[in-house]
C-alpha positions as CSV (number, residue, x, y, z in Angstrom):
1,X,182.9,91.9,60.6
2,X,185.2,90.8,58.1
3,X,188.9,91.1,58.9
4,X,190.9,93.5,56.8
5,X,193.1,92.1,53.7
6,X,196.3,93.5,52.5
7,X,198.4,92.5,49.0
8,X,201.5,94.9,50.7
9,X,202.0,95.4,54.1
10,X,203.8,98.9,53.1
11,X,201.2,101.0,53.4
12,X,202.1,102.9,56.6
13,X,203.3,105.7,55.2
14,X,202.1,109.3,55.9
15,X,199.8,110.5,52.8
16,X,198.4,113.6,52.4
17,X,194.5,113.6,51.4
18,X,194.6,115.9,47.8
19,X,191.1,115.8,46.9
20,X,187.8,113.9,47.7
21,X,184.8,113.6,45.8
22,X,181.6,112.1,47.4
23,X,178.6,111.1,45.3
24,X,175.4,108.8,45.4
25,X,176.3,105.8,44.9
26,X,173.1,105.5,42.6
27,X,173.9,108.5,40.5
28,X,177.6,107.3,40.1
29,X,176.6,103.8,38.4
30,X,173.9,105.8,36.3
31,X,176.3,106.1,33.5
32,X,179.1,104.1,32.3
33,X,181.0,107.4,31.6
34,X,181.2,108.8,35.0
35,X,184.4,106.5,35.6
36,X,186.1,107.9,32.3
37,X,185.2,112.1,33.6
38,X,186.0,111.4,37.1
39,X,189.4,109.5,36.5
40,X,190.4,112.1,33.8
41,X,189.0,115.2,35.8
42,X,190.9,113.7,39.2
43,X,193.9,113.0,37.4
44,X,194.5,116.5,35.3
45,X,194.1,117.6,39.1
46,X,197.1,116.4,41.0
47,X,199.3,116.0,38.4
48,X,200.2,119.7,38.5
49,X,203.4,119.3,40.3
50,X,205.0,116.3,38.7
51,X,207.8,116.4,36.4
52,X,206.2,115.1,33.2
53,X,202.1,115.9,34.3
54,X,201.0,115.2,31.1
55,X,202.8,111.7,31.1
56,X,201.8,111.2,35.0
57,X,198.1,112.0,34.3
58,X,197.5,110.3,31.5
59,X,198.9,107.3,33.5
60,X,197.1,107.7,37.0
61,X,193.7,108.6,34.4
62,X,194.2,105.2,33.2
63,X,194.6,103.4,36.4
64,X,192.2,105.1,38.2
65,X,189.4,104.9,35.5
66,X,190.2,101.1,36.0
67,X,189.8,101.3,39.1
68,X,186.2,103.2,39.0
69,X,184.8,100.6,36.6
70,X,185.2,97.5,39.1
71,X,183.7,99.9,41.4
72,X,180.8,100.7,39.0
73,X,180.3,96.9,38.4
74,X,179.4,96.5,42.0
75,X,176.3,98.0,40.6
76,X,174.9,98.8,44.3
77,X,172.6,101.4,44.4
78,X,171.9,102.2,47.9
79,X,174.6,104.8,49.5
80,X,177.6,107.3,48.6
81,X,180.4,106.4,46.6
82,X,183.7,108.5,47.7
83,X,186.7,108.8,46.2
84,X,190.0,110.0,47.7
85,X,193.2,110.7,46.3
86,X,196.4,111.2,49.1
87,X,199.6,111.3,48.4
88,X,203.1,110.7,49.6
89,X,206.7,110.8,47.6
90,X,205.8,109.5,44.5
91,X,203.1,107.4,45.4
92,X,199.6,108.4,44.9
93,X,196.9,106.4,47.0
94,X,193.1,106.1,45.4
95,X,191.1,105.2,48.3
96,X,187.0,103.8,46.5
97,X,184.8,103.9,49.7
98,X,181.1,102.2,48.5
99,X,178.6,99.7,49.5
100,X,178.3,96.5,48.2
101,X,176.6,93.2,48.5
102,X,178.0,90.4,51.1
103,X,179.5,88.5,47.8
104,X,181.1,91.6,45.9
105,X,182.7,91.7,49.7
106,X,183.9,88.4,49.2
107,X,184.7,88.8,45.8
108,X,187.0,91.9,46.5
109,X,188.6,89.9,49.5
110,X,189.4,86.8,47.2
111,X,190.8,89.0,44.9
112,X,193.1,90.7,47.1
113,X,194.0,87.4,48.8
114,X,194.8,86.1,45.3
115,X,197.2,89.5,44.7
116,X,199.2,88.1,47.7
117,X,200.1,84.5,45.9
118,X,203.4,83.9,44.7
119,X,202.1,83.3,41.7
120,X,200.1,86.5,40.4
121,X,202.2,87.5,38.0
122,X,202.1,84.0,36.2
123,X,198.6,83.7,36.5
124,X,197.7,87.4,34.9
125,X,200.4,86.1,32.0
126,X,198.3,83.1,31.3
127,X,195.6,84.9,31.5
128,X,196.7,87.1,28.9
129,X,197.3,84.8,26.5
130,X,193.2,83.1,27.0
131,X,191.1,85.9,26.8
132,X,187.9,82.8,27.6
133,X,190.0,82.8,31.3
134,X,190.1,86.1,32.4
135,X,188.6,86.2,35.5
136,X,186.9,89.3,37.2
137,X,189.7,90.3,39.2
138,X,191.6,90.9,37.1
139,X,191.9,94.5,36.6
140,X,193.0,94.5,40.0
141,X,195.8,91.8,39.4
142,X,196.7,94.2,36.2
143,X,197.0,97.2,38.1
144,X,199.2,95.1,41.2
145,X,201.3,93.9,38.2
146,X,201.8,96.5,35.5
147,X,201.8,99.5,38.1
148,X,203.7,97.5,40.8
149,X,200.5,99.0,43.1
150,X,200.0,97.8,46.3
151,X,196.2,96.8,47.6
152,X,194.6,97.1,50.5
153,X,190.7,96.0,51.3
154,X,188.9,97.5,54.4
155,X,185.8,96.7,55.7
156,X,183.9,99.6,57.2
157,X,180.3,98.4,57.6
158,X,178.2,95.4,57.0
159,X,177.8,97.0,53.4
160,X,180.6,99.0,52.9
161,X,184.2,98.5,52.0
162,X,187.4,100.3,51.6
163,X,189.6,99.6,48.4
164,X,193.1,101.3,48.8
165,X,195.5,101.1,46.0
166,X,198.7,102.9,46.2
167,X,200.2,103.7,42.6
168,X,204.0,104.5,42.4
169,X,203.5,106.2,39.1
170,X,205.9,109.4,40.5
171,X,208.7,107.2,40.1
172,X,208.0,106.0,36.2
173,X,207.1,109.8,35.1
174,X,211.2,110.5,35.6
Protein backbone atom coordinates (compact mmCIF):
# COMPACT_ATOMS: atom_id res chain seq x y z
CA UNK A 1 0.00 0.00 0.00
CA UNK A 2 0.97 3.36 -0.82
CA UNK A 3 2.10 5.63 2.03
CA UNK A 4 -0.11 8.58 2.69
CA UNK A 5 1.02 12.28 1.29
CA UNK A 6 0.35 15.48 2.95
CA UNK A 7 1.02 19.31 1.32
CA UNK A 8 0.20 20.70 5.31
CA UNK A 9 0.87 18.79 8.16
CA UNK A 10 -2.13 20.99 10.01
CA UNK A 11 -4.71 18.97 9.50
CA UNK A 12 -5.26 17.53 13.03
CA UNK A 13 -7.94 19.55 13.88
CA UNK A 14 -11.30 18.41 15.10
CA UNK A 15 -14.02 18.73 12.14
CA UNK A 16 -17.33 18.14 12.28
CA UNK A 17 -18.81 15.95 9.26
CA UNK A 18 -21.86 18.46 7.78
CA UNK A 19 -23.04 16.45 5.03
CA UNK A 20 -22.17 13.31 2.87
CA UNK A 21 -23.31 12.33 -0.41
CA UNK A 22 -22.48 8.84 -1.73
CA UNK A 23 -23.05 7.98 -5.43
CA UNK A 24 -21.86 5.31 -8.16
CA UNK A 25 -18.98 6.25 -9.23
CA UNK A 26 -20.37 5.33 -12.81
CA UNK A 27 -23.41 7.48 -12.52
CA UNK A 28 -21.25 10.46 -11.17
CA UNK A 29 -18.90 10.61 -14.38
CA UNK A 30 -22.10 10.12 -16.60
CA UNK A 31 -22.41 13.80 -17.01
CA UNK A 32 -20.02 16.55 -17.02
CA UNK A 33 -22.64 18.66 -15.03
CA UNK A 34 -22.93 16.64 -12.01
CA UNK A 35 -19.77 18.45 -10.63
CA UNK A 36 -21.37 22.00 -11.31
CA UNK A 37 -25.12 20.68 -9.19
CA UNK A 38 -23.34 18.95 -6.64
CA UNK A 39 -20.71 21.72 -5.78
CA UNK A 40 -23.47 24.44 -6.05
CA UNK A 41 -26.20 22.18 -4.19
CA UNK A 42 -23.36 21.30 -1.30
CA UNK A 43 -22.30 24.76 -1.08
CA UNK A 44 -25.91 26.74 -0.79
CA UNK A 45 -25.97 23.90 2.09
CA UNK A 46 -23.37 24.85 4.69
CA UNK A 47 -23.11 28.26 4.03
CA UNK A 48 -26.15 28.99 6.09
CA UNK A 49 -24.37 30.16 9.12
CA UNK A 50 -21.58 32.24 7.73
CA UNK A 51 -21.45 35.90 7.80
CA UNK A 52 -21.56 36.78 4.13
CA UNK A 53 -23.24 33.01 2.78
CA UNK A 54 -23.87 34.31 -0.38
CA UNK A 55 -20.14 35.46 -0.77
CA UNK A 56 -18.87 32.06 1.21
CA UNK A 57 -20.91 29.82 -1.19
CA UNK A 58 -20.33 31.21 -4.18
CA UNK A 59 -16.57 30.71 -3.16
CA UNK A 60 -16.56 27.06 -1.68
CA UNK A 61 -19.15 26.32 -5.11
CA UNK A 62 -16.22 27.34 -7.01
CA UNK A 63 -13.63 25.39 -5.27
CA UNK A 64 -15.41 22.48 -4.74
CA UNK A 65 -16.79 22.18 -8.43
CA UNK A 66 -13.00 22.27 -9.13
CA UNK A 67 -12.38 19.93 -7.12
CA UNK A 68 -15.19 17.38 -8.52
CA UNK A 69 -13.93 17.75 -12.08
CA UNK A 70 -10.33 16.35 -11.35
CA UNK A 71 -12.33 13.80 -9.70
CA UNK A 72 -14.61 13.23 -12.76
CA UNK A 73 -11.46 13.08 -14.99
CA UNK A 74 -10.34 9.97 -13.20
CA UNK A 75 -13.05 8.68 -15.35
CA UNK A 76 -13.20 5.27 -13.31
CA UNK A 77 -16.27 3.56 -13.54
CA UNK A 78 -16.24 0.76 -11.13
CA UNK A 79 -17.36 1.80 -7.41
CA UNK A 80 -18.95 4.78 -5.22
CA UNK A 81 -17.81 8.15 -5.33
CA UNK A 82 -18.40 10.00 -1.78
CA UNK A 83 -18.26 13.30 -0.95
CA UNK A 84 -17.89 14.80 2.56
CA UNK A 85 -17.93 18.18 3.76
CA UNK A 86 -16.67 18.72 7.83
CA UNK A 87 -16.00 21.59 9.26
CA UNK A 88 -14.01 23.36 11.91
CA UNK A 89 -13.60 27.34 12.74
CA UNK A 90 -13.52 28.63 9.48
CA UNK A 91 -12.14 25.92 7.64
CA UNK A 92 -14.34 23.73 5.60
CA UNK A 93 -12.69 20.26 4.70
CA UNK A 94 -14.01 18.45 1.23
CA UNK A 95 -13.04 14.98 1.67
CA UNK A 96 -13.51 13.00 -2.57
CA UNK A 97 -13.41 9.29 -1.60
CA UNK A 98 -13.29 7.21 -5.35
CA UNK A 99 -11.46 4.61 -7.11
CA UNK A 100 -9.06 5.06 -9.49
CA UNK A 101 -6.43 3.44 -11.61
CA UNK A 102 -2.78 2.59 -10.10
CA UNK A 103 -1.50 5.83 -12.33
CA UNK A 104 -4.35 8.40 -11.41
CA UNK A 105 -2.91 7.06 -7.80
CA UNK A 106 0.33 8.16 -8.73
CA UNK A 107 -0.65 11.03 -10.51
CA UNK A 108 -2.67 12.49 -7.40
CA UNK A 109 0.49 11.51 -5.20
CA UNK A 110 2.97 13.52 -7.54
CA UNK A 111 0.71 16.20 -7.51
CA UNK A 112 0.48 16.50 -3.87
CA UNK A 113 4.26 15.98 -3.52
CA UNK A 114 4.74 18.83 -6.02
CA UNK A 115 2.16 21.20 -3.61
CA UNK A 116 4.91 20.60 -0.90
CA UNK A 117 7.98 22.25 -3.09
CA UNK A 118 9.18 25.45 -2.25
CA UNK A 119 8.49 26.49 -5.36
CA UNK A 120 4.60 26.02 -6.08
CA UNK A 121 3.65 29.20 -6.11
CA UNK A 122 6.33 30.15 -8.82
CA UNK A 123 5.61 27.38 -10.81
CA UNK A 124 1.57 27.91 -10.98
CA UNK A 125 2.75 31.77 -11.91
CA UNK A 126 4.63 30.53 -14.92
CA UNK A 127 2.23 28.54 -15.61
CA UNK A 128 -0.12 31.11 -15.85
CA UNK A 129 1.51 33.05 -18.18
CA UNK A 130 1.91 29.57 -20.92
CA UNK A 131 -1.29 28.30 -21.20
CA UNK A 132 0.75 25.19 -23.72
CA UNK A 133 2.42 24.36 -19.95
CA UNK A 134 -0.26 23.78 -17.77
CA UNK A 135 0.02 20.65 -16.38
CA UNK A 136 -2.86 18.43 -15.05
CA UNK A 137 -2.34 19.27 -11.55
CA UNK A 138 -2.90 22.10 -11.60
CA UNK A 139 -6.22 22.82 -10.34
CA UNK A 140 -4.98 21.41 -7.32
CA UNK A 141 -1.85 23.67 -7.18
CA UNK A 142 -4.58 26.68 -7.90
CA UNK A 143 -6.71 25.75 -5.23
CA UNK A 144 -3.28 25.27 -2.60
CA UNK A 145 -2.39 28.75 -3.94
CA UNK A 146 -5.31 31.04 -4.46
CA UNK A 147 -7.33 29.47 -1.42
CA UNK A 148 -4.19 29.03 0.78
CA UNK A 149 -5.94 25.16 1.04
CA UNK A 150 -4.12 22.56 2.57
CA UNK A 151 -4.05 18.85 0.76
CA UNK A 152 -3.99 15.78 1.97
CA UNK A 153 -3.92 12.23 -0.21
CA UNK A 154 -4.97 8.92 1.50
CA UNK A 155 -4.84 5.71 0.24
CA UNK A 156 -7.65 3.46 1.33
CA UNK A 157 -7.55 0.43 -0.99
CA UNK A 158 -5.65 -0.85 -3.86
CA UNK A 159 -8.20 1.22 -6.00
CA UNK A 160 -9.33 3.85 -3.85
CA UNK A 161 -7.98 7.07 -2.60
CA UNK A 162 -8.78 9.79 -0.27
CA UNK A 163 -8.33 13.50 -1.39
CA UNK A 164 -8.67 15.93 1.61
CA UNK A 165 -8.58 19.56 0.99
CA UNK A 166 -9.15 21.96 3.77
CA UNK A 167 -10.44 25.52 2.45
CA UNK A 168 -10.06 28.46 4.87
CA UNK A 169 -12.67 30.36 2.97
CA UNK A 170 -14.48 31.40 6.73
CA UNK A 171 -11.79 33.65 7.18
CA UNK A 172 -11.89 35.70 3.58
CA UNK A 173 -15.95 35.97 3.80
CA UNK A 174 -15.24 38.70 6.92
Amino acid sequence: MAPNVTHNDSLDHDFRIMVQIDMEMEAFNSNWTHCDYIATFLARVISHNRPDSVLFANLFSSALNELLEITFRSNHVGGTFVCKISRHGDTERVELTFTCSEDERDFFKQAVIRLRGSHAEANYMDSLSNAADLSRDMLLVELAISYNAAVTLTTVGDNTITLSVDLPLGGLTH
